[in-house]
Backbone of each chain as ProteinMPNN parsed JSONL, in Angstrom:
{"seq_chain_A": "XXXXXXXXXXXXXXXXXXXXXXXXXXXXXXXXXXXXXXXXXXXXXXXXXXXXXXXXXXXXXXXX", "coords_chain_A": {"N_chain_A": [[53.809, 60.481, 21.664], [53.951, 58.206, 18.635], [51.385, 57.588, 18.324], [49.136, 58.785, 18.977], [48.484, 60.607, 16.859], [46.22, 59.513, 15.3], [44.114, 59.589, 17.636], [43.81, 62.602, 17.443], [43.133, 62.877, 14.605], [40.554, 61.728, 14.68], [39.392, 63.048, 16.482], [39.581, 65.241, 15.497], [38.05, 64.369, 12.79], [35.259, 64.058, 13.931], [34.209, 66.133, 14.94], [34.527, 67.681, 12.763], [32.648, 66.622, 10.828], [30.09, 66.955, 12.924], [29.525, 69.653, 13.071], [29.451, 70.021, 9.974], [27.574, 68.699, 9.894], [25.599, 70.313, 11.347], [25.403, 72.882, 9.869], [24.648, 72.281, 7.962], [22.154, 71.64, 8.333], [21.009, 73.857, 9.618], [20.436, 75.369, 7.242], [23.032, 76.672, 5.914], [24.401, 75.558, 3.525], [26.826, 75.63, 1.69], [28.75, 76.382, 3.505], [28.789, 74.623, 5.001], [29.954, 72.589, 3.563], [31.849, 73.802, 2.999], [33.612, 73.56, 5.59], [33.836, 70.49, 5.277], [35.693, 70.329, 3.635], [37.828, 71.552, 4.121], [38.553, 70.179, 6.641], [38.907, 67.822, 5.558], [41.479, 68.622, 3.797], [43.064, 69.691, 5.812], [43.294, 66.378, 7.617], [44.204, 65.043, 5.536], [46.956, 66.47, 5.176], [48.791, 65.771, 7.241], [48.423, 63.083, 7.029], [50.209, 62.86, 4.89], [52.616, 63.697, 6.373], [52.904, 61.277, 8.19], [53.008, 59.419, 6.568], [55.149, 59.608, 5.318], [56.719, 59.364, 7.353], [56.691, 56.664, 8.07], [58.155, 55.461, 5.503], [60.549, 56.208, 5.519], [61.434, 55.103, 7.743], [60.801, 52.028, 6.791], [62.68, 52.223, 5.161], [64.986, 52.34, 6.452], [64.686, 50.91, 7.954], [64.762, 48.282, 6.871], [66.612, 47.923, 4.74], [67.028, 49.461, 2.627]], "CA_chain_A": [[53.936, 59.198, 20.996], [52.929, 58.754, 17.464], [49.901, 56.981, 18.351], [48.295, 59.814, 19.584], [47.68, 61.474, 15.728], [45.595, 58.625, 15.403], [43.221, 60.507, 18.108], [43.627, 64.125, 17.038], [42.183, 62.936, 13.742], [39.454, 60.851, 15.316], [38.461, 63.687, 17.227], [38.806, 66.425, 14.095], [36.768, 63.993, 11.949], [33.609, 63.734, 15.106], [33.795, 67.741, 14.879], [34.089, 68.355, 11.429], [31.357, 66.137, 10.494], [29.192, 67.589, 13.776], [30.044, 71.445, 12.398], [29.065, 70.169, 8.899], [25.535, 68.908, 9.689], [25.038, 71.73, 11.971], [25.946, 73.908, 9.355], [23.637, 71.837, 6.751], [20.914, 71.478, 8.72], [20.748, 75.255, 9.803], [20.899, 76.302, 5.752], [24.302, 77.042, 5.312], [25.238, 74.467, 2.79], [27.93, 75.679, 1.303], [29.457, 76.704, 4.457], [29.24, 73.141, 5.85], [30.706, 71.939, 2.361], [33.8, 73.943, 3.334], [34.465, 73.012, 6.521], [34.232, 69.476, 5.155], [36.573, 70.087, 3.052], [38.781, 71.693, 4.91], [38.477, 69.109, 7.511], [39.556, 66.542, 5.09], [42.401, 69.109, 3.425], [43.856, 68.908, 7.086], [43.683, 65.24, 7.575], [45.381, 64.784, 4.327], [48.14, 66.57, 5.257], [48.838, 64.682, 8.667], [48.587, 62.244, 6.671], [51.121, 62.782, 4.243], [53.459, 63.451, 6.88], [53.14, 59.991, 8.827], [53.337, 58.176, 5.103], [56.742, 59.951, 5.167], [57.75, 58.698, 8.35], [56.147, 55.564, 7.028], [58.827, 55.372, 4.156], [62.022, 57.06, 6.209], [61.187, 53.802, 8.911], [61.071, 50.794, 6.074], [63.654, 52.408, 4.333], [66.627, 52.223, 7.376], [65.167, 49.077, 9.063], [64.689, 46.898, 5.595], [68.065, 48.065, 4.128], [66.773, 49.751, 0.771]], "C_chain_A": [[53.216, 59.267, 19.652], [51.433, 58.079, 17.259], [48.999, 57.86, 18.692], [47.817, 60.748, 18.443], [46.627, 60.775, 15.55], [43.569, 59.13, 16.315], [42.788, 61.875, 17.899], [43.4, 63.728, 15.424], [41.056, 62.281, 13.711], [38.745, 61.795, 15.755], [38.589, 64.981, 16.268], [37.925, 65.703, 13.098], [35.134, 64.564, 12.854], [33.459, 65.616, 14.667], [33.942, 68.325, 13.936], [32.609, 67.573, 10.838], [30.032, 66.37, 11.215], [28.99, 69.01, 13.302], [29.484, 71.161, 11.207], [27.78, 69.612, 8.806], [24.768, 70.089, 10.32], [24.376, 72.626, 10.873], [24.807, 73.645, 8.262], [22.445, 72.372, 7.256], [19.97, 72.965, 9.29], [20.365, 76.12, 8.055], [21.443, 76.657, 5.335], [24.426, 76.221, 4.927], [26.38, 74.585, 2.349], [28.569, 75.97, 2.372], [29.983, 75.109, 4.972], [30.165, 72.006, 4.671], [32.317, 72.289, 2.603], [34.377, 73.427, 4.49], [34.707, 71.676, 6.371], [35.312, 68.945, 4.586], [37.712, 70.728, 3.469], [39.437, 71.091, 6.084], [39.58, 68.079, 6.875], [40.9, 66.885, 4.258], [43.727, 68.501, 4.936], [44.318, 67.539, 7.448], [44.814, 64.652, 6.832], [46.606, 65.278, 4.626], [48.993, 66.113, 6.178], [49.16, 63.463, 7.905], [49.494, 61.823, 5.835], [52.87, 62.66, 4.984], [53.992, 62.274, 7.953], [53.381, 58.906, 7.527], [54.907, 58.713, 5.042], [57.66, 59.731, 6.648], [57.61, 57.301, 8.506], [57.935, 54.714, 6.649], [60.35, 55.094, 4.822], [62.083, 55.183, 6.99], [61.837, 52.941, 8.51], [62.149, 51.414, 5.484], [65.138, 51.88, 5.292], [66.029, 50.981, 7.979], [65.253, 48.282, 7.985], [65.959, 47.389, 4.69], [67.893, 48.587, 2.626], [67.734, 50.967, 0.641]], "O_chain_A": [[52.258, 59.996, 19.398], [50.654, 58.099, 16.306], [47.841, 57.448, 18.638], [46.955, 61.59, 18.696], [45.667, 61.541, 15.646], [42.428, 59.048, 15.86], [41.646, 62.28, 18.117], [43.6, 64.79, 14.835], [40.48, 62.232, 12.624], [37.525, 61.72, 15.603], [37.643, 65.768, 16.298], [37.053, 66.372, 12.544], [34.224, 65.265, 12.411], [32.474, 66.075, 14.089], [33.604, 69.509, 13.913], [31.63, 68.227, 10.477], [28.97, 66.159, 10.629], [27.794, 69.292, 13.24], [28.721, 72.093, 10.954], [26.972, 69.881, 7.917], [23.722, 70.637, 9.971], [23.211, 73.025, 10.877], [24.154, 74.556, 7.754], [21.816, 73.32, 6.787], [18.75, 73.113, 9.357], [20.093, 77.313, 7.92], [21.135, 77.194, 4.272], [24.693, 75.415, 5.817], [27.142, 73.64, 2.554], [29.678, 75.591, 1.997], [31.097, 74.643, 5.212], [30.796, 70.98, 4.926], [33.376, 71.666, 2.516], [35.49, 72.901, 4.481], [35.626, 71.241, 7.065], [35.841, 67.841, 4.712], [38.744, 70.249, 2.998], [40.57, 71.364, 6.481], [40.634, 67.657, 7.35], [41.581, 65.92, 3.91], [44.596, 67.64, 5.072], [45.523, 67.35, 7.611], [45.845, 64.071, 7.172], [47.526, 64.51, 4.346], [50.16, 66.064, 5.791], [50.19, 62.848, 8.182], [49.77, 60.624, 5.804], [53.858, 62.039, 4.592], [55.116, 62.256, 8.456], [53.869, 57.781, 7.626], [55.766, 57.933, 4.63], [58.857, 59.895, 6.882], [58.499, 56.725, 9.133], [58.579, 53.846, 7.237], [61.072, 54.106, 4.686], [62.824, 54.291, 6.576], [62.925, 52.605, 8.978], [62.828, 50.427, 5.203], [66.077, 51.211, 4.86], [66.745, 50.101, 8.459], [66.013, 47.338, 8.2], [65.93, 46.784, 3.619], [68.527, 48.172, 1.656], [67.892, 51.515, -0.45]]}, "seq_chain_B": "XXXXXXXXXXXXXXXXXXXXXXXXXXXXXXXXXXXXXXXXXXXXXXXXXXXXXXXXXXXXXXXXXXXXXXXXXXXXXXXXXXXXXXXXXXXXXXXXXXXXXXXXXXXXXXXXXXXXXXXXXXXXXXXXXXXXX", "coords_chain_B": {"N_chain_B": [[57.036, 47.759, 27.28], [54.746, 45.876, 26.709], [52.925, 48.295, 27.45], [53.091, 49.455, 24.898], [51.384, 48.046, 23.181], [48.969, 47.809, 24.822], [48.207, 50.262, 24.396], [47.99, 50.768, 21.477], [46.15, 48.482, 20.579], [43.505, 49.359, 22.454], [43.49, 52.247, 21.162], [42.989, 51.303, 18.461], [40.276, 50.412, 18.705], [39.247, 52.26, 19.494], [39.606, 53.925, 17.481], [38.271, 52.58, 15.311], [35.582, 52.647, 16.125], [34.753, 55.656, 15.688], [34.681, 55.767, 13.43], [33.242, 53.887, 11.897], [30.839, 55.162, 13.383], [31.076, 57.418, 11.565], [30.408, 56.737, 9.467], [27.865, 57.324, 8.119], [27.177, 59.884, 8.483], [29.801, 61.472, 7.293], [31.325, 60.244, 5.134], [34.108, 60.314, 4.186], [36.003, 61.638, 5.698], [36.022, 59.746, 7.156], [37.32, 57.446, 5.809], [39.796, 58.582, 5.697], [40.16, 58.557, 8.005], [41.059, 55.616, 8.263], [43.431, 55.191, 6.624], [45.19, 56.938, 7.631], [45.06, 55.92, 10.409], [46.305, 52.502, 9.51], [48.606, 53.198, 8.682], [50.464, 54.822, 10.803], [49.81, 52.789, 12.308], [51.494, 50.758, 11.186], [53.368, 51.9, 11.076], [54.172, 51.588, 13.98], [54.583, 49.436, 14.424], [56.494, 47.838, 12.722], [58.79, 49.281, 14.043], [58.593, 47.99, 16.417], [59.342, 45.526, 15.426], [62.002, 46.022, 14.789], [64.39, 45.15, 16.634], [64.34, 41.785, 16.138], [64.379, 41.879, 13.083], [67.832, 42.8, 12.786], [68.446, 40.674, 14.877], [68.27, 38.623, 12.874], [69.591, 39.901, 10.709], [72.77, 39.665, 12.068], [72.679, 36.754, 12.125], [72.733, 36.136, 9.953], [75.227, 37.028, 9.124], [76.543, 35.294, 10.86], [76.593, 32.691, 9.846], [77.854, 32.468, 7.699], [75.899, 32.645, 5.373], [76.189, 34.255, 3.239], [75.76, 37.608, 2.772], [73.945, 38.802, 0.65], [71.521, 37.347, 0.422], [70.976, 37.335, 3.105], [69.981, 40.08, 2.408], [68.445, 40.638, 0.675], [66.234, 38.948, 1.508], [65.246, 40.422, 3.526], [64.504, 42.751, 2.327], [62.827, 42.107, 0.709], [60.801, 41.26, 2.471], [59.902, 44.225, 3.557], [59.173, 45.144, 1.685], [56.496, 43.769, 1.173], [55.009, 44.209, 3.376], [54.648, 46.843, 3.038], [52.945, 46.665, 0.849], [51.083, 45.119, 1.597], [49.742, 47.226, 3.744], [48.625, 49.139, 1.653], [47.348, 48.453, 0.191], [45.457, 46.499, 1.844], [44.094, 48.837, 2.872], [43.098, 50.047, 0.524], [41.135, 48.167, 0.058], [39.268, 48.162, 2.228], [38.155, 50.773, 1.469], [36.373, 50.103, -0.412], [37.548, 49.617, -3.442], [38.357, 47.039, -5.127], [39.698, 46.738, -7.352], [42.009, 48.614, -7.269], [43.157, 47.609, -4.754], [44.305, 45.032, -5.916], [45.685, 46.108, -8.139], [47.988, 47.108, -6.919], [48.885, 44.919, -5.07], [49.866, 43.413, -7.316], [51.882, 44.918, -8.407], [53.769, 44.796, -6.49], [54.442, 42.14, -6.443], [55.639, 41.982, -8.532], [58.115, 43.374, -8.211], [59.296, 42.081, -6.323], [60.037, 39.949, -7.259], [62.102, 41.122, -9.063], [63.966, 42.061, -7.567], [64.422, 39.493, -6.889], [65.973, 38.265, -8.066], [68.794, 38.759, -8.662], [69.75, 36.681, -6.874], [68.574, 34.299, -7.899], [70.4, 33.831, -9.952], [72.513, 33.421, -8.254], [71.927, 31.196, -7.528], [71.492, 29.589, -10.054], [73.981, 29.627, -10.869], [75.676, 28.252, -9.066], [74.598, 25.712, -9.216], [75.519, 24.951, -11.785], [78.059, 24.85, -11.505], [78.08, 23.053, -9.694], [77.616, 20.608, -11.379], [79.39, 20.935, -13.462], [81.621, 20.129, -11.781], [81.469, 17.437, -11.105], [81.335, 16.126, -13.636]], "CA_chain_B": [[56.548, 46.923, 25.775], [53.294, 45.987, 26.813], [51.974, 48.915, 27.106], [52.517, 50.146, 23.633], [50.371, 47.032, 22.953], [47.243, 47.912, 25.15], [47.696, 51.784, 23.54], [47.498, 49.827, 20.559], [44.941, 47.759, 20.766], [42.676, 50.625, 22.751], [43.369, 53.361, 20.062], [42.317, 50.952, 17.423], [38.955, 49.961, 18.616], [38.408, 53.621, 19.842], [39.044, 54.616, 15.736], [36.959, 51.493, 14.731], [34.274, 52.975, 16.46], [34.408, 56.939, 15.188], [35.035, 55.139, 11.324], [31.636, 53.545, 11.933], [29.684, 56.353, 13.577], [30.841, 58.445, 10.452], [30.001, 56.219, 8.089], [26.514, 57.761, 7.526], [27.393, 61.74, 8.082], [30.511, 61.843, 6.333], [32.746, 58.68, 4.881], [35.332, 60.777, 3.274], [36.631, 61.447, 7.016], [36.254, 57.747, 7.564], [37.959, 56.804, 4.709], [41.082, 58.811, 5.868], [41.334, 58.136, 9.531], [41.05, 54.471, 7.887], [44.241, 55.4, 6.077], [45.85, 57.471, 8.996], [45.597, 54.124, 11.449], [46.933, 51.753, 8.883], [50.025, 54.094, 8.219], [50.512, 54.801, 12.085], [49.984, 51.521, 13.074], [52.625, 49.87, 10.698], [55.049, 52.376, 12.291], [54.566, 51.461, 15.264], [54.677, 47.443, 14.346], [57.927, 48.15, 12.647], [59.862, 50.053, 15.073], [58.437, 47.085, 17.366], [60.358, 44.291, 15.4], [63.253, 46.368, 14.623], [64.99, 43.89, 16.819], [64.017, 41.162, 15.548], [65.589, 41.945, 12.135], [69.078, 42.874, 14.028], [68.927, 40.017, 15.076], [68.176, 37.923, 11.533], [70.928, 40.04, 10.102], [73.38, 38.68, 12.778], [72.437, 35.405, 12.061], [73.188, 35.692, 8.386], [76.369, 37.272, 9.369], [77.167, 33.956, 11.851], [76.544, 31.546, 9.074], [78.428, 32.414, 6.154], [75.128, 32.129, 4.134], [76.047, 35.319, 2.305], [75.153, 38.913, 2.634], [73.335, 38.651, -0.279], [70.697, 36.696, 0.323], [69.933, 38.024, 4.243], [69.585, 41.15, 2.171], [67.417, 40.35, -0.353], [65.093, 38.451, 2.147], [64.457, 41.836, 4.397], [63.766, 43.699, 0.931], [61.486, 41.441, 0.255], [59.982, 41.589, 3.508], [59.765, 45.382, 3.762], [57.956, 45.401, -0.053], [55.222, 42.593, 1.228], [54.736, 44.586, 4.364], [54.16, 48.029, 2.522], [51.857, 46.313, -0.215], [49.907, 44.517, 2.486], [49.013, 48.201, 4.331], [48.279, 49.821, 0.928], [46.076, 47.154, -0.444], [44.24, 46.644, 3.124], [43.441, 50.238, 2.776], [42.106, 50.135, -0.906], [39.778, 47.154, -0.004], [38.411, 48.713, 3.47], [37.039, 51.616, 0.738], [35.57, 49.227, -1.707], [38.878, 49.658, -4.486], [39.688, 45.638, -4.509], [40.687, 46.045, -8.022], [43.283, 49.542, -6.91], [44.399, 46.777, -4.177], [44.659, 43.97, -6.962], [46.767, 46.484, -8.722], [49.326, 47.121, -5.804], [49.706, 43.588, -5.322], [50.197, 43.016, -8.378], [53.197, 45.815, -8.255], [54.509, 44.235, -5.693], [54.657, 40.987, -6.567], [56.489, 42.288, -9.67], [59.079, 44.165, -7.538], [59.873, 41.16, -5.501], [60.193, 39.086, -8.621], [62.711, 41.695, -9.851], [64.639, 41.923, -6.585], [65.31, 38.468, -6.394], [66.787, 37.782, -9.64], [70.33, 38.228, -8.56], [69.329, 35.409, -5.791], [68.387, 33.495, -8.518], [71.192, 33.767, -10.956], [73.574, 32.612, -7.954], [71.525, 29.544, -7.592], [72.419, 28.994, -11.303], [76.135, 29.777, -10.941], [76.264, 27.353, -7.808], [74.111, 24.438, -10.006], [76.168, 25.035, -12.929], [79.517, 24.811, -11.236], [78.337, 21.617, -9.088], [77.261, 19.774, -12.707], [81.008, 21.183, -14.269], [82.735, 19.038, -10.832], [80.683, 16.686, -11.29], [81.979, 15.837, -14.553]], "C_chain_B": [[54.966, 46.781, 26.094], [52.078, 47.202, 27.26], [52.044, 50.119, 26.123], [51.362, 49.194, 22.834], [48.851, 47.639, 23.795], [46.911, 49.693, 24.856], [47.414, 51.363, 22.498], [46.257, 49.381, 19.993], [43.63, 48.977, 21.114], [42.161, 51.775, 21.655], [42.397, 52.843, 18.865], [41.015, 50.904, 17.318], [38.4, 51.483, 18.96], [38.24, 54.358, 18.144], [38.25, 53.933, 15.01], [35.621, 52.4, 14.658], [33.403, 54.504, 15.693], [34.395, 56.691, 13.948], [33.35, 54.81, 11.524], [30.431, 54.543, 12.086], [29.87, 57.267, 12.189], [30.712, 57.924, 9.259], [28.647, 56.74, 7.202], [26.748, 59.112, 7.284], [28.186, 61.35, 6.764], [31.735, 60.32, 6.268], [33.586, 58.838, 4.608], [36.509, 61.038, 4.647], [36.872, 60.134, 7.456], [37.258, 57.301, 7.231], [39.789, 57.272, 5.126], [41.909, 58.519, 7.049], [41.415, 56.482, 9.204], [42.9, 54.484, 7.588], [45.311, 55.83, 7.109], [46.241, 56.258, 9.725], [46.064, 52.967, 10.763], [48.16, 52.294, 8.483], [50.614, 53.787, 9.826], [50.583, 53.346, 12.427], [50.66, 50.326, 12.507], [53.686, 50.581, 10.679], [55.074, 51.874, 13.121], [54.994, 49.59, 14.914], [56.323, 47.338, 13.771], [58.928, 48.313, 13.017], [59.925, 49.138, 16.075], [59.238, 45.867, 16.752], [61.55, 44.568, 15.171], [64.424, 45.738, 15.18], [65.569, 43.089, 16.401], [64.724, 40.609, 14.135], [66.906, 42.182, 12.398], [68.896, 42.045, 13.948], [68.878, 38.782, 13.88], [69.59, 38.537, 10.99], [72.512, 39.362, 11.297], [73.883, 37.331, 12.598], [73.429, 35.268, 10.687], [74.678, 35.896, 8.545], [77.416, 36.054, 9.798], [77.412, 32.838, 10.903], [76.961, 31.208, 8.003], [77.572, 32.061, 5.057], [75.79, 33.343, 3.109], [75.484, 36.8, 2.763], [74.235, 39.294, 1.635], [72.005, 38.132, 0.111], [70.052, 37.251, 1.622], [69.005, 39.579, 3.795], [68.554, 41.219, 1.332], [66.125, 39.7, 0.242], [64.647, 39.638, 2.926], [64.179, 42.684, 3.587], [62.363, 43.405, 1.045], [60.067, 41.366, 1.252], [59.162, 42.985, 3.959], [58.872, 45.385, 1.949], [56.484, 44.883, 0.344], [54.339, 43.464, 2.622], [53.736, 45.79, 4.357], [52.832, 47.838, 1.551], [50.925, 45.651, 0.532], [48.655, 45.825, 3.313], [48.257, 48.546, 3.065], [47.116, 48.913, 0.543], [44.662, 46.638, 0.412], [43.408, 47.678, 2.655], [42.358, 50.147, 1.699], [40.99, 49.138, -0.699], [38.846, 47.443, 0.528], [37.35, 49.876, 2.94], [36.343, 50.681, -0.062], [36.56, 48.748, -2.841], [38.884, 48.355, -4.016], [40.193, 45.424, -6.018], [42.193, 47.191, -7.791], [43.745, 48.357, -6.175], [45.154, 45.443, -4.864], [45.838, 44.696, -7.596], [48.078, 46.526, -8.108], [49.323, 46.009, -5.424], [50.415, 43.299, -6.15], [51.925, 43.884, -8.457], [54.378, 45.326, -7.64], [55.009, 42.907, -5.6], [55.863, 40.781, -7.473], [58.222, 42.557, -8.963], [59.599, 42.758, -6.491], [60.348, 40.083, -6.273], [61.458, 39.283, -8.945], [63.803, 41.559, -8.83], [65.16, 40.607, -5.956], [65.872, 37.489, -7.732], [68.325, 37.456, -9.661], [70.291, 37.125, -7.545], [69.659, 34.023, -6.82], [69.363, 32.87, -9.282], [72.425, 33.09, -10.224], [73.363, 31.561, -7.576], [72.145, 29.134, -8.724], [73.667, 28.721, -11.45], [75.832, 28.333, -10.331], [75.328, 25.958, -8.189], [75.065, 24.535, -11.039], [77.675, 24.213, -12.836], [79.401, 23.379, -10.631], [78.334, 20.633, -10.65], [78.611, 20.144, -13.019], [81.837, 20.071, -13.191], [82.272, 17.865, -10.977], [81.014, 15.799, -12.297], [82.904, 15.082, -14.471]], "O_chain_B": [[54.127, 47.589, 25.696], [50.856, 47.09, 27.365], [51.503, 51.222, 26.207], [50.593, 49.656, 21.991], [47.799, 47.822, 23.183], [45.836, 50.271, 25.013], [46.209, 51.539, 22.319], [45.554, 49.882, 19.116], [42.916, 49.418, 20.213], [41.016, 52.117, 21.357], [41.446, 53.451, 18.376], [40.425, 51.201, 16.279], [37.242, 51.813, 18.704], [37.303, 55.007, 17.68], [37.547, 54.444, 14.139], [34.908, 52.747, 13.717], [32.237, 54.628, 15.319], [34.006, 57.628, 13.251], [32.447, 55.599, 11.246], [29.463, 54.738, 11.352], [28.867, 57.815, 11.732], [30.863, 58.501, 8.182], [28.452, 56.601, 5.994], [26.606, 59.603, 6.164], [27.733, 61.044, 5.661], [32.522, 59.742, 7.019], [34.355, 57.878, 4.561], [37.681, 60.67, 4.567], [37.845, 59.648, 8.032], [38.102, 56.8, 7.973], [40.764, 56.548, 4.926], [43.1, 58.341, 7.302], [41.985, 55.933, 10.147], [43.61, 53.803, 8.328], [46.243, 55.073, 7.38], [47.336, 55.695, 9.722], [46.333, 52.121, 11.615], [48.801, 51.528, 7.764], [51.141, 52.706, 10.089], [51.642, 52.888, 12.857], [50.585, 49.194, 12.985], [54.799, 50.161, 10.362], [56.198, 51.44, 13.369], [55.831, 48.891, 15.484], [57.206, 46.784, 14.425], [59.954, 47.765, 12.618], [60.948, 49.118, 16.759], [59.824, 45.164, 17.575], [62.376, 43.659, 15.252], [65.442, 45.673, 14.491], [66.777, 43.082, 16.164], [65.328, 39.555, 13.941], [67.372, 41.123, 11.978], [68.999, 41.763, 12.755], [69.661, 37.871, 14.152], [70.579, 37.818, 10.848], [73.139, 38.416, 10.821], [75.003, 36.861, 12.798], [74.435, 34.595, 10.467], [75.415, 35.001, 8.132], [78.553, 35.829, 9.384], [78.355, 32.073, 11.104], [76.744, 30.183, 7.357], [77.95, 31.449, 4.058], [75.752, 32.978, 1.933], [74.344, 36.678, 3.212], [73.658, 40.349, 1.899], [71.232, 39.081, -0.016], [68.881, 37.628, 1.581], [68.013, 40.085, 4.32], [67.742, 42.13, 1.498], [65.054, 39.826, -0.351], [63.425, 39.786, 2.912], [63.491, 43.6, 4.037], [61.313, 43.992, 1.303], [58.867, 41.395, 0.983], [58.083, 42.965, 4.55], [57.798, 45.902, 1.64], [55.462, 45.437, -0.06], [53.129, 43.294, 2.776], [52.703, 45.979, 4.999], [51.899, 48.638, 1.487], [49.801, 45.609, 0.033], [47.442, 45.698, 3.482], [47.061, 48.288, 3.199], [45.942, 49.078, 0.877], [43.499, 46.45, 0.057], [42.292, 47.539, 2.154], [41.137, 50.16, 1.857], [39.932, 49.315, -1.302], [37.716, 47.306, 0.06], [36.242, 50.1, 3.43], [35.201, 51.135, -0.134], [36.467, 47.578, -3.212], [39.245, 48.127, -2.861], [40.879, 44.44, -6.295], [43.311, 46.757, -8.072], [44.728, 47.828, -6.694], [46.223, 44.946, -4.508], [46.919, 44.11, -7.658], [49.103, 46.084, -8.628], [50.545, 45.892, -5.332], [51.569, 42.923, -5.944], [52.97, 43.241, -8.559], [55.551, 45.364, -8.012], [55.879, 42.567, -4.798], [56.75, 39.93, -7.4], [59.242, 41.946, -9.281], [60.683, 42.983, -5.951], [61.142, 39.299, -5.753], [62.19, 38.317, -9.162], [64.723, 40.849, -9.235], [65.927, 40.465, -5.003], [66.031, 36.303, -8.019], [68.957, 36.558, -10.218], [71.397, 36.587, -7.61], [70.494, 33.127, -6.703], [69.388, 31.646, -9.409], [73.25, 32.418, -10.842], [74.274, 30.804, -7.239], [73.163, 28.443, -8.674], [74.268, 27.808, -12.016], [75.757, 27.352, -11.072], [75.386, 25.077, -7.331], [75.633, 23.456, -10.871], [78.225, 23.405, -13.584], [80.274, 22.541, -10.857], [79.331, 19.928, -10.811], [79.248, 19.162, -12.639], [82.606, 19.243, -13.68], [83.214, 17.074, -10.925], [81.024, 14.612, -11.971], [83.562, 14.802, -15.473]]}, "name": "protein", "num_of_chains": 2, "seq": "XXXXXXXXXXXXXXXXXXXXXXXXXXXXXXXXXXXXXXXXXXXXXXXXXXXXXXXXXXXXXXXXXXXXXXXXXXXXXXXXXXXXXXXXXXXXXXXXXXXXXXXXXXXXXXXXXXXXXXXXXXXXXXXXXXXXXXXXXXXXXXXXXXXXXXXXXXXXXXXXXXXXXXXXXXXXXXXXXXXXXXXXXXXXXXXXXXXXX"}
């Protein structure tokens, strides 16, 4: 169901942001900088592809 | 039906909650599953009145108002719908003048889209004032 990305980025935020204080708080900074940002690369793209089923949706039910 | 409503409902307050806890680590994750569940969850609201409209177009069909005009009202509906998620979003970060702007867009675009609406009000005043005569 598509409610369920909703959780699989709920639960990659909790463990990228757990992984990136780890990662701080051990002395790897830049390490924990990447996985944050790779964290949030991922999201983004999830995210691009529910704004495009988004679009596809309003487009055939609102008649554009 | 009701229980895409209490997945719904459930999911939301369960991402409420991880938005909050990461408000102090990291907000930039926040900020997106913010974005994520306001996308997602005006699919699913959508696909849930899909109906609904069906059955509005129907109507217009039954009543000889015009094709025109049922069509131009579910535009308009689907613009107000899209500018309501986007604009939520931008406020929930702090952006309330980005969501001022996409109102504003949208307000425009619904303006523009109901112009031919408008113009057959005019005809259909014009023509009663000419019988009228």
């Amino acid at each position: 169901m598509d409610i369920a990305i909703i959780l699989k980025v709920a639960g990659l935020g909790i463990l990228v942001s757990a992984a990136a204080q780890i990662l701080s708080k051990s002395g790897r900074d830049e390490q924990s900088v990447l996985v944050t940002v790779a964290g949030i690369v991922v999201v983004l793209i999830m995210l691009v592809g529910e704004i495009e089923k988004l679009f596809e949706l309003v487009c055939s039910v609102f008649g554009f | 039906m009701s229980e895409t409503l209490f997945k719904i409902f459930g999911i939301t307050i369960l991402a409420l909650v991880v938005i909050t806890l990461m408000r102090k680590s990291s907000s930039d994750i926040g900020t997106l599953l913010r974005a994520v569940c306001g996308v997602v969850l005006a699919t699913v609201g959508i696909s849930l009145i899909q109906p609904v409209i069906d059955f509005i177009e129907e109507i217009g069909v039954l009543g000889n108002v015009g094709g025109e005009c049922v069509e131009v009202l579910l535009r308009v509906l689907g613009i107000s719908v899209l500018s309501h998620i986007a604009s939520g979003v931008c406020r929930d970060c702090g952006e309330t003048s980005l969501a001022s702007y996409v109102d504003m867009a949208a307000k425009a675009e619904i303006l523009i889209i109901s112009i031919p609406l408008m113009k057959s009000v005019l005809d259909i005043a014009t023509e009663l004032l000419n019988m009228s005569r």
